[in-house]
N, C-alpha and C positions, 0 to 999 in steps of 0.2 A: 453426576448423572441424574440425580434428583432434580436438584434445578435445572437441570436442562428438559426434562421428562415436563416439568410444570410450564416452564414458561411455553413451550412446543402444543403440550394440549391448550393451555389456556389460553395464549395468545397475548399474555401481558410478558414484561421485561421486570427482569431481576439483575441487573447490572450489578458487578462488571460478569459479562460474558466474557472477557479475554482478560484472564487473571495471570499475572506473574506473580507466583507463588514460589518458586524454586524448590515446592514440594513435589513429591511423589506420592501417587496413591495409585493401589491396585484395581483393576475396574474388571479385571477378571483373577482365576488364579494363576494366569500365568501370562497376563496382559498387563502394565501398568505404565500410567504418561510422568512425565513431570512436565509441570506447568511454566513455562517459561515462556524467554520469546527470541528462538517458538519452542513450543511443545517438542519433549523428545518422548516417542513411544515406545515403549519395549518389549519384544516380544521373548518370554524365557524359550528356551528348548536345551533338549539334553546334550546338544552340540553347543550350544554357545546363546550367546543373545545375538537379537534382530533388530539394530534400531532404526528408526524413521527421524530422521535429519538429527542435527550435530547441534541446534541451538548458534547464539551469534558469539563473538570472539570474549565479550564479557561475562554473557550466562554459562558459557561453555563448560568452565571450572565444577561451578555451583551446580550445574545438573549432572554431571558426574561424580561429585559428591554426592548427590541426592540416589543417585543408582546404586551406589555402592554401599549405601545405609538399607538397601532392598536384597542384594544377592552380589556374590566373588563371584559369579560367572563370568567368563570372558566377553568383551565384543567380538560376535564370530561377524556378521556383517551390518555395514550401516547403509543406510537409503539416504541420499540426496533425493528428497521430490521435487527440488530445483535449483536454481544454482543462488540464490540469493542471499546477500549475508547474513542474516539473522538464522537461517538456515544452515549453513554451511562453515562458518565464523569459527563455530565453537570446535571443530573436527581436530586440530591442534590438541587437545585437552583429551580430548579420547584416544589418541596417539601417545598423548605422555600417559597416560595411565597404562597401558597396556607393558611400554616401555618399564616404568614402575615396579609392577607387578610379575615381570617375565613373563609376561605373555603376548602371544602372538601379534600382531600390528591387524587392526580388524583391515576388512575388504571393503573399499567405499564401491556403490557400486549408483549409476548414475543415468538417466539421457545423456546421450552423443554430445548433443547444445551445449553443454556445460562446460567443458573443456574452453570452446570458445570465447564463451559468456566470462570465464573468469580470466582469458586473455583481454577482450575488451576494458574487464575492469583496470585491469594494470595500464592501458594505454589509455585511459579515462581517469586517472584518479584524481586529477586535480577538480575535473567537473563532477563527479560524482560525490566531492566533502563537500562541496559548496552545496549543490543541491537538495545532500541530503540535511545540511545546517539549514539548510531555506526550511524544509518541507517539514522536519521534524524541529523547528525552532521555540529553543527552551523545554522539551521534555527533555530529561536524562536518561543515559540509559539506554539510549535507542538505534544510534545510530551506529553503535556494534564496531566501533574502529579499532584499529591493532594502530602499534608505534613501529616503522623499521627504520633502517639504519639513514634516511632521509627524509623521515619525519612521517606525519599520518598517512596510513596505508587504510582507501578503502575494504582493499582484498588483504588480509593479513598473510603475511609471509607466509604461515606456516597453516594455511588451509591444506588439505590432503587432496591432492587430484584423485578424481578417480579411477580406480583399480579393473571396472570391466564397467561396460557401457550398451547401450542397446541402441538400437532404432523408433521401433514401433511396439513391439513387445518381447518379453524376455520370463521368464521364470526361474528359479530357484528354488533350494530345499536346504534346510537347516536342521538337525536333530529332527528328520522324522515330520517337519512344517513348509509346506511348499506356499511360496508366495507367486506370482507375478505381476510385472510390472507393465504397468500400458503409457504409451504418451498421447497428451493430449494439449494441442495449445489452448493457452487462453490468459492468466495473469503474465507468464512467459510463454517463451517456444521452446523450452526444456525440460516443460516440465510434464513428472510421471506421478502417477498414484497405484498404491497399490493395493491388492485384489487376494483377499484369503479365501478362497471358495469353500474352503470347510467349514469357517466359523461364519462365512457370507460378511466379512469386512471387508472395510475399504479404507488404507489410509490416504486421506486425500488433500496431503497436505493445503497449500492456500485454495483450493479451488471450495472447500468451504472452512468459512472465517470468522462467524456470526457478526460479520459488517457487511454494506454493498459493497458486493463485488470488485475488486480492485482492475479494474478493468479501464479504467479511463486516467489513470495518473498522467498529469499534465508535463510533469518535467521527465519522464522515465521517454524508454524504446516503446515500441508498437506492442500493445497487448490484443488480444482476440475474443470480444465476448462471443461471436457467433459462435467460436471453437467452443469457447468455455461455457456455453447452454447444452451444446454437443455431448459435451463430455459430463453433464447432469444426466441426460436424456439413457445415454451408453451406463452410467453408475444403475439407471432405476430398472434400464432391460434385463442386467443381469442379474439383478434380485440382490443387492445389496442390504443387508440386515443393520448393518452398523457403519457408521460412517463415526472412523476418528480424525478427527482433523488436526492441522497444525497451528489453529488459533482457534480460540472459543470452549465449545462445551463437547462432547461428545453428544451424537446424535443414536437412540437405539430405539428399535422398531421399527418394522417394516411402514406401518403410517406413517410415523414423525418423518420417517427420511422422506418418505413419497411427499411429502407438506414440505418439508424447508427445499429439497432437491428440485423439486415439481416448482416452487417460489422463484428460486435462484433461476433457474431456466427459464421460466417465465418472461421473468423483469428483464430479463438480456435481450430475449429473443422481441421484445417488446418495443425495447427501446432501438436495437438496429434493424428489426425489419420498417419501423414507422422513419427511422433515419433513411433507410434505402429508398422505401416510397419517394417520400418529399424531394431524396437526391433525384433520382427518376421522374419530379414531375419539372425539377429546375432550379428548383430553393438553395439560396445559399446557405453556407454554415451560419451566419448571424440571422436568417429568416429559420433556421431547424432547430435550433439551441434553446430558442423561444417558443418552439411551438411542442417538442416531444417531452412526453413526463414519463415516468412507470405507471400503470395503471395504477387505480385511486385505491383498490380493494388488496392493494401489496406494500402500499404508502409507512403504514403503520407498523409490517412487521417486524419484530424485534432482530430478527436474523437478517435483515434487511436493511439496518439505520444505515444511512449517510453518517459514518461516524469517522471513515477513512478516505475514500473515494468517495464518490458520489454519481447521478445519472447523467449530469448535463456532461460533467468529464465523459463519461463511457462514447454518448453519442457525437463529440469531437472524435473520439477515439476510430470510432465506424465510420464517420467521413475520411477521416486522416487515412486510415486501411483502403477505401475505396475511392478516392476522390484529389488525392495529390494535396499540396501544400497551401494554394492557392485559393483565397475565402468567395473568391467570387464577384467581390467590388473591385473594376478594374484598376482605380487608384492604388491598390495599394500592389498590383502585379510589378511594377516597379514605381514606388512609393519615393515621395521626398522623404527627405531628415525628420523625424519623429517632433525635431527641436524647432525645425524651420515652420512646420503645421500651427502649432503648439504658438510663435510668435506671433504669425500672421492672425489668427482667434483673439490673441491677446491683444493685439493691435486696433481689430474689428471691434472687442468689448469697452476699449478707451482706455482700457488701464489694468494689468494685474491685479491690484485690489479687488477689480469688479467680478475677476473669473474667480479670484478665492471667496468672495464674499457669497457669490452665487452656490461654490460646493460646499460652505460650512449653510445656508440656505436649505438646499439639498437633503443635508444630514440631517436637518432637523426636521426635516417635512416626509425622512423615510424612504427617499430614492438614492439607496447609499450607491449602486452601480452608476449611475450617472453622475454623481461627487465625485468619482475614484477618478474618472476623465478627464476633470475640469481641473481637479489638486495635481493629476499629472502635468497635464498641458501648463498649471501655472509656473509647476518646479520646471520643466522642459525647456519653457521658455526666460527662465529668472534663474536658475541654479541656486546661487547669492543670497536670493530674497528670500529675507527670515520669517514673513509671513507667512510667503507659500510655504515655507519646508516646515514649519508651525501645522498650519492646515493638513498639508499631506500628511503627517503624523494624528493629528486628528480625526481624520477621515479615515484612516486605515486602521485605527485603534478600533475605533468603532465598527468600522466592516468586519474585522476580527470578530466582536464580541456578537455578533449577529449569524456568524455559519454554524455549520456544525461539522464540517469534517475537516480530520485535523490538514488536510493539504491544501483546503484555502486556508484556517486559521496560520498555518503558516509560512502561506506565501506573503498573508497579509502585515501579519506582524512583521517579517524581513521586510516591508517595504515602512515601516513605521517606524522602527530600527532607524533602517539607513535615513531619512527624514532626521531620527532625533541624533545621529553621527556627526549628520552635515552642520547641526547648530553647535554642535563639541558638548553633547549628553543625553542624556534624557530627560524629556520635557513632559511625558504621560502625565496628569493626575488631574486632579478635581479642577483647578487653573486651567487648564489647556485653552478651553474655550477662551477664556478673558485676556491668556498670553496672546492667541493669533489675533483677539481683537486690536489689543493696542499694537500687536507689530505693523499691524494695519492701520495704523491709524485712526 
């Protein structure tokens, strides 16, 4: 709460803001989080505990451990604020403990969405391991998988459905502490936060993260920033004092939240009302992508970095919601073979050598997005060709090392990867440059 008190007035970063610590620490005397991923929060009462989400199938254990070094009280009930694995994952481990200990099996209690959401995942699971190996490629640790009886299970067997569910709002009481629950879309369409009106908290789970807003993930379903500025706007009318989230710092005081919530809401509402303009005056997604930023004066802030998602994903995101699948350039409403394009270019340049020489060209002159084209179009068109698939791995190394948030760095790495697969290893390191040259001739 200190560092987060500092960097909030000051306006500098003290990283990391989203710590897994698998500690527990009390932030009141009868309120304490453990740090994991994600956060589980707990609230004591003389009926039982209150938690706000389950953690994923790996930390699950360990932050149950970490509760249990705090207080024997039971789980009386636990919050789904969404249905997402890292959230949800760990729900198994709260079930064996109760089991354990002869006590009662706690009350999952959830959004309606979620029931769905975790049927999806089961008839999604094979594109959901790939994706999330694409998206979180080479951190450990994250991608939260369970093992069942047919091998990797995005949704682990033994998640707890939940026990009672709401629509729009709901309330509850526990030892003498009434909470309620609001939905609000915006990273999902299930997801809830909820609302202590005595102590004026708010847990709110992903909706703050101290990253930009997840809101535009490229390979996920439809998320909602205009909901999700909405649902900032609705946190500050009701006079929210504390905002504990399920990633990051906790935020306390009435300013700090009016600053980071008033921020968040901002940079959303920013970037899809100037995405609806430009749709509204005719602009395609490749003329909007280019032309909408966050405002300059929200660029820097800490609670703000591009360190997961990013703007230009969000503003996809608000066309994609309003605007259907289709970019605009009529070539590609029904497009030839990506491979067949891709030959013809090659054909046009005189030679494959010329279009790889041109994106290693590229990279060195600092227009790494127009490299990423040419190293496509060369493997597209050459599969085979050990130069191209040289380069492409060069090029994407290096796009890599120049974003900043981890779902381009790991879309880019998967494609740098499969490049160094297709020559049977890995070809990264100081040489790269000199191997694509001679492949090249």
């Amino acid at each position: 709460m200190d560092v987060a008190d500092r960097v909030i007035d000051s306006g500098e970063a003290e990283p990391p803001h989203n710590r897994v610590t698998h500690q527990l620490s009390a932030v009141e005397d009868d309120v304490a989080v453990v740090e994991s991923f994600s956060h589980c929060w707990v609230v004591d009462t003389d009926e039982g505990l209150v938690c706000w989400d389950a953690s994923g199938v790996q930390s699950g254990p360990v932050v149950v451990a970490a509760l249990r070094g705090w207080t024997d009280r039971p789980v009386h009930s636990l919050v789904y604020t969404h249905g997402h694995v890292d959230h949800v994952g760990g729900s198994g481990a709260f079930v064996a403990d109760a089991e354990a200990r002869g006590d009662i099996r706690p009350r999952f209690l959830a959004h309606e969405a979620v029931p769905a959401r975790f049927e999806r995942y089961r008839t999604t699971n094979g594109w959901n391991l790939a994706i999330n190996r694409r998206q979180f490629g080479g951190i450990r640790n994250r991608a939260n998988l369970g093992i069942g009886g047919d091998g990797p299970r995005f949704l682990v067997e033994d998640v707890a459905e939940p026990d009672q569910t709401f629509r729009d709002r709901m309330s509850f009481s526990v030892g003498g502490r009434t909470f309620e629950l609001r939905h609000a879309r915006g990273e999902t369409d299930d997801h809830a936060w909820g609302w202590d009106a005595e102590r004026r908290t708010a847990y709110t789970g992903d909706f703050t993260s101290w990253v930009f807003p997840n809101a535009g993930n490229p390979q996920k379903v439809q998320r909602y920033p205009i909901e999700w500025a909405a649902a900032m706007r609705d946190m500050l009318a009701i006079g929210v004092e504390r905002v504990y989230p399920a990633h990051g710092l906790p935020i306390v005081g009435r300013q700090r939240v009016e600053t980071v919530l008033g921020d968040i809401a901002e940079a959303l509402e920013h970037l899809a009302g100037s995405t609806l303009d430009l749709m509204n005056e005719g602009a395609t997604i490749d003329e909007i992508i280019h032309a909408v930023r966050v405002p300059e004066h929200l660029a820097d802030r800490p609670w703000l970095a591009p360190q997961y998602d990013e703007p230009e994903f969000v503003v996809r995101n608000v066309y994609r919601q309003f605007g259907g699948w289709w970019d605009g350039n009529p070539a590609n409403l029904k497009p030839a073979p990506e491979a067949a394009v891709a030959a013809e270019v090659v054909a046009l340049a005189g030679s494959i050598e010329s279009v790889v020489d041109r994106a290693l060209e590229l990279v060195d002159s600092g227009d790494l997005r127009l490299a990423c084209h040419l190293a496509e179009m060369a493997v597209a068109a050459e599969p085979t060709h050990e130069g191209a698939q040289r380069a492409r791995a060069d090029v994407y190394w290096h796009r890599r090392a120049a974003e900043r948030s981890l779902m381009s760095k790991g879309v880019y790495a998967a494609a740098a990867r499969e490049s160094e697969a297709a020559l049977g290893g890995e070809v990264a390191g100081d040489g790269l440059r000199d191997a694509v040259r001679g492949a090249l001739g």
